[in-house]
Each structure stands twice: as structure tokens, then as C-alpha cells.
C-alpha positions in Angstrom: 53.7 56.5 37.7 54.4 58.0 34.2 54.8 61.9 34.5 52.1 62.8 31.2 52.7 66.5 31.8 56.2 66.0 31.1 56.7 67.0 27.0 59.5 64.7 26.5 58.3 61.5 28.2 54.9 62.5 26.2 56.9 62.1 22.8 58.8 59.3 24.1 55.4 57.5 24.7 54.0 57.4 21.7 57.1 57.1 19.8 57.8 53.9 21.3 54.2 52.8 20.5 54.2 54.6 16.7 51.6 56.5 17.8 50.4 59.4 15.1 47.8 62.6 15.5 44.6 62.0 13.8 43.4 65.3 12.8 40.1 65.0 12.0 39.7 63.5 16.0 40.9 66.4 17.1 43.6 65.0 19.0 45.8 67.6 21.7 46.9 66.1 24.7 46.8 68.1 27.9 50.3 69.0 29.8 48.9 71.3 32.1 49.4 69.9 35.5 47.7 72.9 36.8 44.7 72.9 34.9 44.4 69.0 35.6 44.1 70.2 39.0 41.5 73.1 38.9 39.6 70.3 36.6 39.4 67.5 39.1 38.6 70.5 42.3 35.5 71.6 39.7 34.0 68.2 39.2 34.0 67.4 43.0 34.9 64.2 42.4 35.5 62.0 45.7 35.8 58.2 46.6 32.1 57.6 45.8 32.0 58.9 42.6 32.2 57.2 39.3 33.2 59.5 36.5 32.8 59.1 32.3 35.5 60.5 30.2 35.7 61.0 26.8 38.2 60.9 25.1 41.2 60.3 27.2 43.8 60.4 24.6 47.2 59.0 26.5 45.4 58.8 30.1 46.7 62.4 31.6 43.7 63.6 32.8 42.7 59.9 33.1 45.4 59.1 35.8 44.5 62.5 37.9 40.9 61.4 38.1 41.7 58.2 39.7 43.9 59.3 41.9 40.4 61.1 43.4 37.1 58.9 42.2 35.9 55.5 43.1 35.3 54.4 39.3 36.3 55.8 35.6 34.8 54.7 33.0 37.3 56.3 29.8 35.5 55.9 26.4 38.4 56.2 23.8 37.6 55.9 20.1 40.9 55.5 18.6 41.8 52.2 18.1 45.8 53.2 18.5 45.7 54.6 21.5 44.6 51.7 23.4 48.0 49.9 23.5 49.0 53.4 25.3 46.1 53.5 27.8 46.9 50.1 28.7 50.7 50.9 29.7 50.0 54.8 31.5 46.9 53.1 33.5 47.9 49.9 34.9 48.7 51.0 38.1 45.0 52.2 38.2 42.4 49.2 39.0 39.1 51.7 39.6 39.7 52.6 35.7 38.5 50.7 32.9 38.9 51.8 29.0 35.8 51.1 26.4 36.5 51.7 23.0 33.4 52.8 21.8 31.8 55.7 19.7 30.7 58.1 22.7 28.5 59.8 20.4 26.9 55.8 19.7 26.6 54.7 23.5 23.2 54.1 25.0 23.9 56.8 28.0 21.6 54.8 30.6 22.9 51.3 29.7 26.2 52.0 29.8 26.5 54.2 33.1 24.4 51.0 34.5 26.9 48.4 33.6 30.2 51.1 33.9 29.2 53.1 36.8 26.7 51.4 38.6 27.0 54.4 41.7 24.7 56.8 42.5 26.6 60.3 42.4 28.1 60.6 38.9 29.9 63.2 36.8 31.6 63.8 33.7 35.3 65.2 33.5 36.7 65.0 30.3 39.3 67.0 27.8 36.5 66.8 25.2 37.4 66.4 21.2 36.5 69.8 20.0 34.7 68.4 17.0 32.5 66.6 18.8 31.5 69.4 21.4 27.7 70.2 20.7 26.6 66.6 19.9 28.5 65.3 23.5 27.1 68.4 25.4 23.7 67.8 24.5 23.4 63.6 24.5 25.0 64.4 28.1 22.8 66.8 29.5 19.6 65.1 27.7 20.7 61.7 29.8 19.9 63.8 33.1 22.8 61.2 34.7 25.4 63.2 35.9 25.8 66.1 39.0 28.1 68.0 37.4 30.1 67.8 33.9 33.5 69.4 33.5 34.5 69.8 30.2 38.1 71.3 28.0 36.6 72.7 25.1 37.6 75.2 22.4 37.5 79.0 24.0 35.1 79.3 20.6 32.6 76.7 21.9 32.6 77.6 25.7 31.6 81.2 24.4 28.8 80.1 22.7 27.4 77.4 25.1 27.7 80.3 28.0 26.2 83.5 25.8 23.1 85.4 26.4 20.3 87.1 23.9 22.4 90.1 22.6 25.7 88.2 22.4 27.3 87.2 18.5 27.4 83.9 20.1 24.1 83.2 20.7 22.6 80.1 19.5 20.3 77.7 20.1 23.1 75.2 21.7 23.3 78.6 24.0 19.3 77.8 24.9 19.2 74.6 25.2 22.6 74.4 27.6 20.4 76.9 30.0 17.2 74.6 30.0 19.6 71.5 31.4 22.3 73.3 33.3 24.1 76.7 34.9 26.7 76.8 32.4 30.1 78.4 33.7 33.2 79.8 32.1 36.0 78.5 34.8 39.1 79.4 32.8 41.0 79.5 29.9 44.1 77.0 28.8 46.9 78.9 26.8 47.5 76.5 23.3 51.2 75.4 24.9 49.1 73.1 27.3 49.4 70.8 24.8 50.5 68.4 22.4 50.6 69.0 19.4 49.9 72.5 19.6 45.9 73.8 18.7 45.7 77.0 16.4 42.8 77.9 19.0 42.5 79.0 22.4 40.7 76.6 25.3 38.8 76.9 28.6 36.8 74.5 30.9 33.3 75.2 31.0 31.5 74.1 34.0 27.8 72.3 33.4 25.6 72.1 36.4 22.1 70.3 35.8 19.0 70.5 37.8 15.7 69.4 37.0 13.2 71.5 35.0 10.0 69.4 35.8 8.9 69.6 32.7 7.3 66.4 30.9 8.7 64.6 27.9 6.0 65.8 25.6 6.8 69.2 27.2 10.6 68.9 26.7 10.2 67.5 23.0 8.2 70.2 22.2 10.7 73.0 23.6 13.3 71.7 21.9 11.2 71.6 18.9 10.5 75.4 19.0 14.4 76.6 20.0 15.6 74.7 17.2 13.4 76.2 14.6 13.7 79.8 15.9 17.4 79.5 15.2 17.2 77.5 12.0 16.7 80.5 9.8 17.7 83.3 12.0 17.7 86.5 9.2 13.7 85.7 9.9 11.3 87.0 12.0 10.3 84.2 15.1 6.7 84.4 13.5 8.3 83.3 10.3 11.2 80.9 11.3 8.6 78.6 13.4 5.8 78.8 10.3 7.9 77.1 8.2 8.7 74.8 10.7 6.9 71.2 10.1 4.9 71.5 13.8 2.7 74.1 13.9 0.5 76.5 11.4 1.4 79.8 11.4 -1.9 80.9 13.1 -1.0 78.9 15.9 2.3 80.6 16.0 0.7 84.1 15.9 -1.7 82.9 19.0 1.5 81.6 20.8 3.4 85.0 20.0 0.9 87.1 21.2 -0.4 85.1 24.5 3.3 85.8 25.7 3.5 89.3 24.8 6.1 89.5 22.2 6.1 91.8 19.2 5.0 90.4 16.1 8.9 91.3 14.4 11.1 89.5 17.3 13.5 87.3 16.4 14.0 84.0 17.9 17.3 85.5 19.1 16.3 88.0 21.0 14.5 85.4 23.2 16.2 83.5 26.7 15.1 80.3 27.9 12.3 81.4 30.1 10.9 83.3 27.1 11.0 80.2 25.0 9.5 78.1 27.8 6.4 80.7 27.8 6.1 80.0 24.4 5.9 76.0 24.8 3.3 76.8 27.4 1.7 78.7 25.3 1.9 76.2 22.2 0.2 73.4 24.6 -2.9 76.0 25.6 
């Protein structure tokens, strides 16, 4: 098996196969044989479990989670690579490469037909450009026991902060309505290759069922969105000029969950937003 933590079998690699860096797909390949490790302990991945990545790159976290699961199903954008993946993953037959959009895929359909098991998870060095999109199509799909995820230190911060925190947005919200969101550890920038100008950490996603229904959920994410899309205003403002509700209904909503007329939608946690969709639907 091809040592991918290994710098100089890494260049050698995609030398051979005239690989370049795409910047704009925000391309760094893991070396961190350590981190690899503490990744695949995180997702609890066993025999029995079939696990997506995206965004594979060369296959280095690719080959370490099929050393451990029962399927992988590795969604790779990038035409070029594929050649790659072909040679660093043929000793693997529980792994199979789709070159697809992952931000395109039909979650449910394709788990079906990919990963037709029962106990699934996500483990993937994520491409950081892609981060909030990916986070929230994979929580939304309500597939998966646990998602591991390699993301920018920047974008772990923010999916983990609380009311108070600069960070806080309503990606921050929404996280907390699917999942326990975790902040595992961090991953200096010479754990990869090429070298990213930013620092990284594995952020740990556990999901678990709100109960809510779909009408419910719709309407939640409605109302987080718009308290955040104009956040110098006042929540009483930011949701009136939102297309779903009159601003009397807002100012009934605000005051049959006791907040002050001034709050801010940023001042406001989960629970306190689902009050508000409970009060919306009064």
C-alpha cells in the first residue's frame, strides 16, 4: 500500500500523473497520519458501517477509512484526480469513487444505491469552500449517526459558537437544531499539501431527532435565516421585512415568548428560536 502521509511519495504521485492544485476547489491533501487516526476513532466507524466522503483528493483519508468500514462511498469532483484514486485505492474493493457534484446529489437516492446499510456516517477532509452548503444538505438528510468533518479553524468556530460569540451566525443555529456540534482538535497548516494560509480542526456533528414536523422545520429555518439576514436590526425588524409574516404577527410572536421588544436575533439560541416557531404557529 502507497504510504500518502509520506511528502515525497505524495509529489511523486501526482507528478507522475500531471496532477495540478485547483485553487478555487480548495485542494490540501492531508499528511497527518495522526490526525487520520483521531478522525477515523471519532466517526466510530466499524465493519458494518458504510461511510460518504467528500472530497477525497488522492485517497489518504480514503484508504484509512477502509482499512475500518464495511463500505465507502468517495464523491470526488475533480475530473483529474480520478486516474489517482484509481491507482492509491485498488487494493480496496469495499470503496467505490463517484464523480459527482456533492453539493448536486440527491442525499437519499444515493446513500440507497451507495450505501444501502443501516448505520451510516460521514468522515471526510471537507473542501473548505464548500463548508456551510455540505454541513447543512448533510444534516437536513437526517442519514447519518455521526459526521466527522476537516474544516477551516475559521468555519469550526462559527458552526460551534454560542449567542455572545463574534462568530455567531445563523449556520451556528441551525448546526444546534440538527446536531451536538464539537471542536475535537486543531491540524497545524504543515499537515498538508500544498500548504493552507489558515489553520484547521475536525469538528465533530452528532444528530438526533428534534420531532418536529416539516411544516414545523420549514418554518424555523424560515425565521433563523431572517433574524440573521440583516443583523444591525432589531429581531422585530429583521423578521418584518422578511416575506412570511406581518410585523404584527412578529410583535405577537415576540412578546408570547417574553423577549424585549429591542433583541436582536443574535442574542437568541436555538431553544429561543424554537419558542418563537411555536409561537408563530399559535
Amino acid at each position: 500500500m502507497m504510504d500518502l502521509t509520506s511528502p515525497g511519495t505524495v509529489r511523486e504521485l501526482i507528478t507522475r500523473h500531471g496532477f495540478s492544485f485547483t485553487k478555487s476547489l480548495g485542494q490540501n491533501f492531508i499528511l497527518s497520519r495522526n490526525a487520520l487516526e483521531r478522525m477515523i476513532a471519532a466517526s466510530g466507524i466499524d465493519s458494518e458501517t458504510g461511510v460518504l466522503e467528500i472530497g477525497p483528493g488522492i485517497g489518504t483519508l480514503t484508504q484509512a477509512i477502509a482499512e475500518h468500514a464495511g463500505l465507502v462511498a468517495a464523491v470526488e469532483i475533480d475530473r483529474a484526480l480520478l486516474p489517482i484514486l484509481a491507482e492509491t485505492l485498488s487494493d480496496y474493493q469495499n470503496v467505490r469513487v463517484y464523480r459527482e457534484d456533492a453539493l448536486k446529489l440527491d442525499l437519499p437516492v444515493f446513500c440507497q444505491v451507495a450505501l444501502p446499510v443501516s448505520k451510516r456516517v460521514v468522515c471526510a477532509n471537507l473542501p473548505y469552500y464548500i463548508t456551510t452548503q455540505a454541513v447543512t444538505r448533510l444534516l437536513e438528510s437526517k442519514l447519518f449517526l455521526q459526521i466527522t468533518l476537516l474544516l477551516q479553524k475559521e468555519a469550526v468556530d462559527r458552526l460551534c459558537a454560542h449567542p455572545g460569540d463574534p462568530a455567531y451566525c445563523a449556520a451556528s443555529v441551525i448546526v444546534r437544531y440538527y446536531a451536538t456540534p464539537k471542536l475535537l482538535f486543531r491540524v497545524s497548516p504543515d499537515s498538508f499539501m500544498p500548504r493552507p494560509k489558515v489553520a484547521s480542526a475536525v469538528l465533530s456533528l452528532t444528530p438526533y431527532e428534534r420531532g418536529l414536523s416539516e411544516e414545523q422545520e420549514q418554518l424555523f429555518l424560515k425565521i433563523v435565516q431572517a433574524a440573521f439576514a440583516q443583523r444591525r436590526k432589531t429581531l422585530q425588524n429583521a423578521l418584518s421585512a422578511s416575506s412570511f409574516c406581518d410585523r404584527e404577527r412578529v410583535q405577537a410572536a415576540i412578546r408570547a415568548c417574553g423577549f424585549r421588544e429591542d433583541i436582536r436575533g443574535e442574542a437568541l439560541d436555538v431553544n429561543d428560536f424554537l419558542c418563537l416557531t411555536e409561537a408563530f404557529l399559535q
